[in-house]
C-alpha positions in Angstrom: 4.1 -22.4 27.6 2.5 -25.6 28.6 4.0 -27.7 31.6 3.2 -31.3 32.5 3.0 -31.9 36.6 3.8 -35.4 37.9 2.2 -35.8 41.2 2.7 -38.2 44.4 0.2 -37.5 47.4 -1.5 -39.4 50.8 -4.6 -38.4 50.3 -5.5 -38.9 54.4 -5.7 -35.4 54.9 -7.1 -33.8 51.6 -10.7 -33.5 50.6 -10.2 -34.7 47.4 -8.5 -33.4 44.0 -10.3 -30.6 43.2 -10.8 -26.9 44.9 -13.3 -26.3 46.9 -14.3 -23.6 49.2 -12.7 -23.6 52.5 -11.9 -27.0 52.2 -7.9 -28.4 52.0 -7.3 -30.1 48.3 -4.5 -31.0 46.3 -5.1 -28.4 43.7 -5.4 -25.8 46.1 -3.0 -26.8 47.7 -0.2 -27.1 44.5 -1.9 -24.1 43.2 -0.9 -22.1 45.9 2.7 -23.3 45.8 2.9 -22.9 42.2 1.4 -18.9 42.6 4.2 -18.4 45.3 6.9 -19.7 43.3 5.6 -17.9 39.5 3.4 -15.6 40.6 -0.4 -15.1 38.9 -3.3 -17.2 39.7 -2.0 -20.5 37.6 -4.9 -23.4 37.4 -3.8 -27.0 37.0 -5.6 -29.0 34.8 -5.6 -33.2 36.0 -5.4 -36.8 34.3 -8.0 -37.9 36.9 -10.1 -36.1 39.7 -9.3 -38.1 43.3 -12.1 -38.2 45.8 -11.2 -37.9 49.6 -8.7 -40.0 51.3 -7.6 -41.7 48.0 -3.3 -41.4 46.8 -1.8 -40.9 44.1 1.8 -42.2 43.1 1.7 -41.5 39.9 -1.0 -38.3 38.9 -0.2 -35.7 36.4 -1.6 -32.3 35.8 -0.6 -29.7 33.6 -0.2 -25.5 33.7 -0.9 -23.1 31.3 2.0 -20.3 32.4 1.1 -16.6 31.1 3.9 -14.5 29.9 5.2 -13.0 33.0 5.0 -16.4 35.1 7.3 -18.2 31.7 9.8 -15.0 32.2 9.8 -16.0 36.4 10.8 -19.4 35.1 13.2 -18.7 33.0 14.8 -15.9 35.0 15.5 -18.7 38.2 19.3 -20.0 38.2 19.3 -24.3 37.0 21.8 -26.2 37.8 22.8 -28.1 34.6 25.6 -30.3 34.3 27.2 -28.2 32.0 26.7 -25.5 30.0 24.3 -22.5 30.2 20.8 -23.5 31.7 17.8 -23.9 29.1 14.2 -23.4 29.7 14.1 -27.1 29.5 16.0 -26.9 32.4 14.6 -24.6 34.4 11.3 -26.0 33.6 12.3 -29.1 35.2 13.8 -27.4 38.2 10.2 -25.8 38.9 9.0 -29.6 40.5 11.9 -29.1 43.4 10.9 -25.6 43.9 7.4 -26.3 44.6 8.1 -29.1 46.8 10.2 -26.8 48.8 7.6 -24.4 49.4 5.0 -27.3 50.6 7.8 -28.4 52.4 10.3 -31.1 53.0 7.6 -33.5 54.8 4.6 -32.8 52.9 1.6 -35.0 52.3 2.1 -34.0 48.3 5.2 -33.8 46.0 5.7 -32.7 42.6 8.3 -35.2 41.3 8.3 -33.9 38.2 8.4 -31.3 36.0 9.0 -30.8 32.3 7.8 -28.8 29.0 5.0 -30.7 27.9 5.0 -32.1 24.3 3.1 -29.9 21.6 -0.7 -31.4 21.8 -0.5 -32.1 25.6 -3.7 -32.5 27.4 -3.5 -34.4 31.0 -6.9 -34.7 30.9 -7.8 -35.4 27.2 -4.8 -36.8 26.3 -5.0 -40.0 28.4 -5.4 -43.2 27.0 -5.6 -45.0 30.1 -5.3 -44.5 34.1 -3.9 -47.2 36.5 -5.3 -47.9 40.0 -4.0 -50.3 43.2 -6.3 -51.1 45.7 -4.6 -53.0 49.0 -6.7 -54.8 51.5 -4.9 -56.6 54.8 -7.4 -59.9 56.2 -7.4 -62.3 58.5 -4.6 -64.1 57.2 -2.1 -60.9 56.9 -3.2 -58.8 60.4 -3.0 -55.6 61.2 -0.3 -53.2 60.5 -0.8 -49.6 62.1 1.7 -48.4 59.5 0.0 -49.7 56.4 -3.1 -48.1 57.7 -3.2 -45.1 55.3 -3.2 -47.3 52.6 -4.5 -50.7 53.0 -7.8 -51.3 54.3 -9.0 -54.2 56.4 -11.4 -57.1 56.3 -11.9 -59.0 58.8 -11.9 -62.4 56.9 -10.2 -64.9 55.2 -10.2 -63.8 52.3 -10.0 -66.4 48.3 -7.5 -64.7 47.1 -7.7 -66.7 43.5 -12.0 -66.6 43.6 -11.2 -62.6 43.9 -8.9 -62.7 41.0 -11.5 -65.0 38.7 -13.8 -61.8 39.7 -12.1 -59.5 38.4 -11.2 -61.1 35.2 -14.4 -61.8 34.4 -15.2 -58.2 34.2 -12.7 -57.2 31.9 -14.2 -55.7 28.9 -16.3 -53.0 27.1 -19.5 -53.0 29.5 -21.7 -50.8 30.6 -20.4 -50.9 34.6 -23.7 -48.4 35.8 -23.9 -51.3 38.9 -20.5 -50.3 39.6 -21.1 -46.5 39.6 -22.6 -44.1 41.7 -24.5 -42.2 39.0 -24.3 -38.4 38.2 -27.1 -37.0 36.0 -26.4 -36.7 31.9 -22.9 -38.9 32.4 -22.1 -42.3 30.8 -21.1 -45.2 32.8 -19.7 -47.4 29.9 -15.7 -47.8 30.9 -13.4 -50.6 29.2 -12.2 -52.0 31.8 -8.4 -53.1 30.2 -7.2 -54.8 33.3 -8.4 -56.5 37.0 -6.8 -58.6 38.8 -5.6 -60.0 42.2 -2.6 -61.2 43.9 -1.1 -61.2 46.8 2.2 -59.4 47.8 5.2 -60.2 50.0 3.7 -59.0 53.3 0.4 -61.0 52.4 -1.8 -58.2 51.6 -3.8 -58.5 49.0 -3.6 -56.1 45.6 -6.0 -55.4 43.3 -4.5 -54.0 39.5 -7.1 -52.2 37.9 -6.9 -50.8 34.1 -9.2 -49.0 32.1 -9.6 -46.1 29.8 -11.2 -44.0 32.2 -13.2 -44.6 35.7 -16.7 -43.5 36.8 -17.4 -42.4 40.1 -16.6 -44.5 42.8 -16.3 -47.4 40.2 -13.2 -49.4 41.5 -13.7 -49.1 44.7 -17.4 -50.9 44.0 -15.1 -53.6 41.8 -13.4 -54.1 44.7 -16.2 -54.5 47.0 -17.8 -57.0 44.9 -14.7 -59.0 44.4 -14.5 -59.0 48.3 -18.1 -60.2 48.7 -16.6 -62.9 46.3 -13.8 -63.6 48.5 -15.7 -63.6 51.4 -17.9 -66.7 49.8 -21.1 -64.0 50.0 -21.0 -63.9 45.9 -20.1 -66.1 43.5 -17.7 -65.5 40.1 -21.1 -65.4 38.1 -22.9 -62.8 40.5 -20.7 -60.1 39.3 -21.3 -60.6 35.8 -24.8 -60.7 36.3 -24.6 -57.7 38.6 -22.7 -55.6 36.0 -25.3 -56.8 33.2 -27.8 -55.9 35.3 -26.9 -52.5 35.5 -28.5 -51.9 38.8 -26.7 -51.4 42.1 -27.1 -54.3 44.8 -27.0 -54.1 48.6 -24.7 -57.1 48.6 -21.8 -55.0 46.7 -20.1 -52.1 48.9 -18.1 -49.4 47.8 -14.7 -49.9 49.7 -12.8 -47.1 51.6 -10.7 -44.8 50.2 -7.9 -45.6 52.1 -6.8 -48.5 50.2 -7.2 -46.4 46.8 -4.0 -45.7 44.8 -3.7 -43.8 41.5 -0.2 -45.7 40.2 -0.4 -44.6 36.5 -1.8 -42.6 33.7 -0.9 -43.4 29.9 -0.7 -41.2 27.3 -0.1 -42.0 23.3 3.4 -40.7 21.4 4.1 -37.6 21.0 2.7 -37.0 17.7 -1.0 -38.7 18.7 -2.0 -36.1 21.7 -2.9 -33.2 19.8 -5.2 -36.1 18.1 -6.2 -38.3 21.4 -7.7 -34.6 23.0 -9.6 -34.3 20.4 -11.3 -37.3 20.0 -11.9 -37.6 23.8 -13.2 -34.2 23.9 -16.0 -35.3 21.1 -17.0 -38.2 22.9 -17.6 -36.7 26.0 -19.4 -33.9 23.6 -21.7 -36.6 22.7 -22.4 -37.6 25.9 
């Protein structure tokens, strides 16, 4: 039995997404909740890998549950509104369960759980992830409560020469200027969506769409469109940059703090079985 994971963390305090030795992730870290609540050694599979210090609101993950972990499940009294509790139920009663065992005030949260659909893949099975990058300048100040997640400039920053940045790098592009590279991978992303605003409070937000995301590569968009903002770039630079497909002193990867995975899109039903596999042969061929 396959179960889909939907994820909210501050990633402050975690080194990261995945496992690693003697080192506090979110994997181990739901791993270990799942294993005390089901037993086993259960491995969670992720929509997209988060580096240190960056959130998620809206992350998902799936589970692979062996035999005696699926009879655990099922054996755990639901709460249905009525009627005799189904595994459908139960299923989604596991996400409260594993939030109680990290605890009522965690940094992470499961906050949800389900049976995933036949041909589920949270990895392959994406069609598109959904980022938010927050940045507080000049014109919003400082807020010591935003400060796990909003970063700060100190300058004014162009809000709307930001935003012509960012739309001018929407596309099908080669983004290697944008990436730190990592031996034998591809750095061509589409890039579905960038843009600026700002919200409310004044900060400024940064929406940023695409199929999927090299390493480090929106918080390098970012930093460009800040060197844009700033008046050190112009719209052109970062079009030339990206075409360029070098990296350039004069574009900085921004911190993680301000990093926010919101969203991760998946096809119907009846397409995932069929969006895993053609991922799966791309990345083959790369």
């Amino acid at each position: 039995m396959r179960i889909r994971l939907d994820i909210a963390y501050d990633g402050t305090h975690f080194r990261g997404w995945a496992r690693q030795p003697g080192l506090r992730t979110v994997q181990e870290t739901l791993e270990s909740s799942l294993a005390r609540v089901l037993g086993g050694d259960p491995r969670l599979v992720v929509a997209g890998r988060t580096d240190a210090g960056v959130h998620a609101t809206g992350q998902a993950a799936h589970v692979d549950l062996e035999e005696a972990q699926q009879q655990r499940m099922l054996a755990r009294h639901a709460r249905p509104a009525a009627g005799v509790p189904t595994a459908e139920d139960r299923a989604a009663a596991l996400a409260a369960r594993m939030t109680g065992v990290v605890g009522a005030y965690s940094d992470v949260a499961v906050t949800g759980s389900r049976i995933a659909p036949e041909g589920f893949d949270a990895r392959f099975s994406a069609v598109w992830r959904r980022y938010e990058y927050r940045i507080g300048d000049t014109v919003t100040g400082y807020d010591p409560l935003e400060r796990h997640r909003t970063t700060s400039v100190r300058a004014s920053l162009d809000v709307e020469a930001m935003d012509a940045a960012a739309r001018a790098l929407i596309g099908l592009h080669d983004f290697a200027a944008y990436c730190k590279p990592r031996e034998e991978a591809t750095t061509i992303r589409t890039l579905l969506e960038f843009d600026w605003h700002r919200d409310a409070a004044g900060v400024l937000v940064a929406n940023v769409k695409a199929d999927a995301f090299c390493h480090s590569m929106v918080r390098a968009l970012v930093g460009a469109c800040v060197a844009v903002g700033e008046g050190r770039l112009d719209v052109g630079d970062v079009v030339d940059i990206r075409d360029a497909q070098e990296r350039v002193p004069e574009v900085k990867v921004l911190a993680a703090r301000g990093l926010t995975l919101t969203e991760v899109g998946y096809p119907a039903d009846d397409l995932l079985a069929q969006r895993a596999e053609q991922t799966r042969a791309r990345r083959d061929r790369e």
